[in-house]
N, C-alpha and C positions, 0 to 999 in steps of 0.2 A: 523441707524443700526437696524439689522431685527433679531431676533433669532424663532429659528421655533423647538419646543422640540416635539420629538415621543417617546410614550412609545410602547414599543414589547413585546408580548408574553407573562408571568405570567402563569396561570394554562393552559391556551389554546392559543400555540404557535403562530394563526392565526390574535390573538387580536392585532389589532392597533389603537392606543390611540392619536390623537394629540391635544396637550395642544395648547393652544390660544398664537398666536404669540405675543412676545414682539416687538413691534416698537417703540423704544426710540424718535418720532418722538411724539408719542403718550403720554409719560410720562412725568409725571412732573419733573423739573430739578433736585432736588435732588433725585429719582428714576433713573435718565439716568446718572448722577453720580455715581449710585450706583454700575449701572449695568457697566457700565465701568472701573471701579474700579477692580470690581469681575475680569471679564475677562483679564486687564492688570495683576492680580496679580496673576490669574492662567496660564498666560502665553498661553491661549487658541488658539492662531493661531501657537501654537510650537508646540501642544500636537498631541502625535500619533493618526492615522485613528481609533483605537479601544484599550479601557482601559479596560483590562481584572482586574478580580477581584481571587482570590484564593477560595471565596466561590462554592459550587459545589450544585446543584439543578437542575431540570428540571422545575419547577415552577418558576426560577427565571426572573424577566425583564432583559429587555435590554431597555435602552436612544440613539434614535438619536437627535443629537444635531449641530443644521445647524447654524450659525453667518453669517450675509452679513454684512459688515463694507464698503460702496463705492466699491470698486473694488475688497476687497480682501473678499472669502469665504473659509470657513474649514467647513468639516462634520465630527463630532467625535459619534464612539458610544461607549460608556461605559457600563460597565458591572452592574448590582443593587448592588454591593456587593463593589464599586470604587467609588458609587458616593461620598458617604461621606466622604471619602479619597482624593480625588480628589478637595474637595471642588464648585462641580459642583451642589452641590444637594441646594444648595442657586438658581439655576437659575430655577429649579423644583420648588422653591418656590415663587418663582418671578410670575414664568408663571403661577401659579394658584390660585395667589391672588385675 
């Protein structure tokens, strides 16, 4: 499984950030436990194309968030202001350990 995170935009909409890919091929087994875990229990190949947030900013980011699992891929972008609702903002943490 491959997860591939971008960050968008912040003070200069132009800014693209990508975090270093997690390849659970790469990680130690309780790490790819972990990370599987996260994803089964956000249900992340359900969740909509884009997780808006009610916070309002021009400054704020935006997360794309790629999963390849074998055959099956989802791209999710979520809003800065969802991650931490969403419980997605564990894999921002992941990706930049």
């Amino acid at each position: 499984m491959k997860i591939a995170i971008t960050q968008l935009g912040g003070m200069d909409p132009s800014i693209v950030f990508n975090l270093p890919v997690i390849d659970t091929a790469n990680l130690a087994p309780s790490a790819t436990s972990e990370v599987q875990a996260l994803l089964a229990r956000l249900k992340f190949f359900d969740l909509p194309e884009h997780v808006v947030s009610d916070d309002l900013g021009s400054d704020l980011m935006q997360y794309r968030i790629s999963v390849t699992d074998g055959a099956r891929q989802h791209v999710v972008r979520v809003d800065q202001g969802a991650m931490a609702r969403t419980g997605l903002l564990r894999l921002i943490e992941l990706a930049s350990a």
